[in-house]
C-alpha positions as CSV (number, residue, x, y, z in Angstrom):
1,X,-56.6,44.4,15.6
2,X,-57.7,45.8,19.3
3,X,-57.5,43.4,22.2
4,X,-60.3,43.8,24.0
5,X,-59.5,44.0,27.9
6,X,-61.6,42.0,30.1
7,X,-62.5,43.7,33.2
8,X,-62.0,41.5,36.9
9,X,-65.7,41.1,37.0
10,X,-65.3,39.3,33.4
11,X,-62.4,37.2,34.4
12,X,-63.3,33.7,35.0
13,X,-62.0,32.0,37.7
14,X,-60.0,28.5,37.5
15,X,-60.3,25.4,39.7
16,X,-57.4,26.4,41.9
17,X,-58.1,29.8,42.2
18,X,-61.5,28.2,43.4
19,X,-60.5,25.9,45.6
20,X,-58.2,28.6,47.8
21,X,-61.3,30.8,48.1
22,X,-64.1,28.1,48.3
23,X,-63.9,27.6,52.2
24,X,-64.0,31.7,52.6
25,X,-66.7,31.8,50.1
26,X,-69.3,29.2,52.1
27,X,-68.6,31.1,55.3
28,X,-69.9,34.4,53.7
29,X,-66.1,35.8,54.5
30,X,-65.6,37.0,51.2
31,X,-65.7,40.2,49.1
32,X,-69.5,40.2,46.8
33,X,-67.6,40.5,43.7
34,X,-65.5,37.5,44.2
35,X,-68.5,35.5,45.4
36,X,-70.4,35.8,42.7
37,X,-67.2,34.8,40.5
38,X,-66.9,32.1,42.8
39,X,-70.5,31.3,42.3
40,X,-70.3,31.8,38.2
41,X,-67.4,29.0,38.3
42,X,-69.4,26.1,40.7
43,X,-71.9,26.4,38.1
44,X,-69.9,25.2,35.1
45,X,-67.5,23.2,36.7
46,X,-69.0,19.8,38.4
47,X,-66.0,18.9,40.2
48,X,-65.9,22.0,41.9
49,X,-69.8,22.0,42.7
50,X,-69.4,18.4,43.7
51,X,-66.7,19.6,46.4
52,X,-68.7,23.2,47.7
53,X,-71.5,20.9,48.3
54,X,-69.5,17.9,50.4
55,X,-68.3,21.0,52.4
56,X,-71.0,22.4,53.0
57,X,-72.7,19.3,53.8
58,X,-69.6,18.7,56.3
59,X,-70.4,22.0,58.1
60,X,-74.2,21.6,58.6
61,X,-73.3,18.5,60.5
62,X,-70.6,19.9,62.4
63,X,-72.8,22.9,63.3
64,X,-75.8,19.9,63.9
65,X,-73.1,18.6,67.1
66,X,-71.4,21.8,67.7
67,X,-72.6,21.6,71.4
68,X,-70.5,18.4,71.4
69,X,-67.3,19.4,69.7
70,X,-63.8,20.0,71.1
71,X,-63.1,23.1,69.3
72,X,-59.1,22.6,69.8
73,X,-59.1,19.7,67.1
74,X,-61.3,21.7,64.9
75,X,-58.9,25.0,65.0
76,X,-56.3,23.2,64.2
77,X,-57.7,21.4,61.0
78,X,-58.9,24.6,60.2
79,X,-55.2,26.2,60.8
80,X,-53.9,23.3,59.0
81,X,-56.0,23.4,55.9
82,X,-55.6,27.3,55.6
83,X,-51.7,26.8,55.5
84,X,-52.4,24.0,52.6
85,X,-54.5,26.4,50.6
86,X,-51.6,29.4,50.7
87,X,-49.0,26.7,49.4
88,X,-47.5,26.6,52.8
89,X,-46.6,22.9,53.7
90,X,-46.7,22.1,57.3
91,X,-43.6,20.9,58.9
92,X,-45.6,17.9,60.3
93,X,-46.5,16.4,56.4
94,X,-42.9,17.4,55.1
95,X,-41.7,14.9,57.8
96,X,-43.8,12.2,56.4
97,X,-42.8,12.2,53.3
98,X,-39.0,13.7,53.0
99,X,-38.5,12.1,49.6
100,X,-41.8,13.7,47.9
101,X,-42.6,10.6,46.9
C-alpha cells in the first residue's frame, strides 16, 4: 500500500489556520497560493465565510469615514488583534482575568 503525498497546494486548510490568515488575506497581504487556499476553505465552511464577510463589511465602513478616524485607536486594535491571532496574550486581558476563568 503507497501513501499518496499531498502536495501544499492540496492541503486543506482548517478554521484556525484560517482565521490567523483571514485578516492578511482581505488586505491582499498574502502569498497567491495561500490565498486561493484561503479562498478554497471560505467556500465550504460557512462560519468562516460568515466571518470574512462581517470583516470585510467592517472595513468598507471604516474606509467609508476614514477621513474621520483617529488612527491611534485603530493601530492599536490592529496591534492588539495581531498579538491574539499569534497566541500571544496581551498583558492588559491576562490582568482581567488572572484565574482563566
Amino acid at each position: 500500500m503507497s501513501l499518496r503525498r499531498t502536495n501544499r497546494a492540496e492541503r486543506k486548510m482548517n478554521c484556525m489556520q484560517v482565521g490567523r490568515a483571514l485578516q492578511s488575506y482581505l488586505d491582499d497581504e498574502i502569498d497567491d497560493l495561500t490565498a486561493r487556499r484561503i479562498a478554497a476553505h471560505l467556500e465550504d465552511c460557512r462560519r468562516c465565510g460568515m466571518e470574512a464577510d462581517a470583516y470585510s463589511e467592517l472595513k468598507r465602513a471604516l474606509t467609508r469615514r476614514a477621513d474621520r478616524i483617529d488612527h491611534e485607536p485603530m493601530d492599536r486594535l490592529r496591534d492588539f488583534s495581531r498579538r491574539l491571532a499569534a497566541g500571544d496574550v496581551p498583558p492588559e486581558v491576562g490582568a482581567e482575568n488572572p484565574g482563566g476563568a
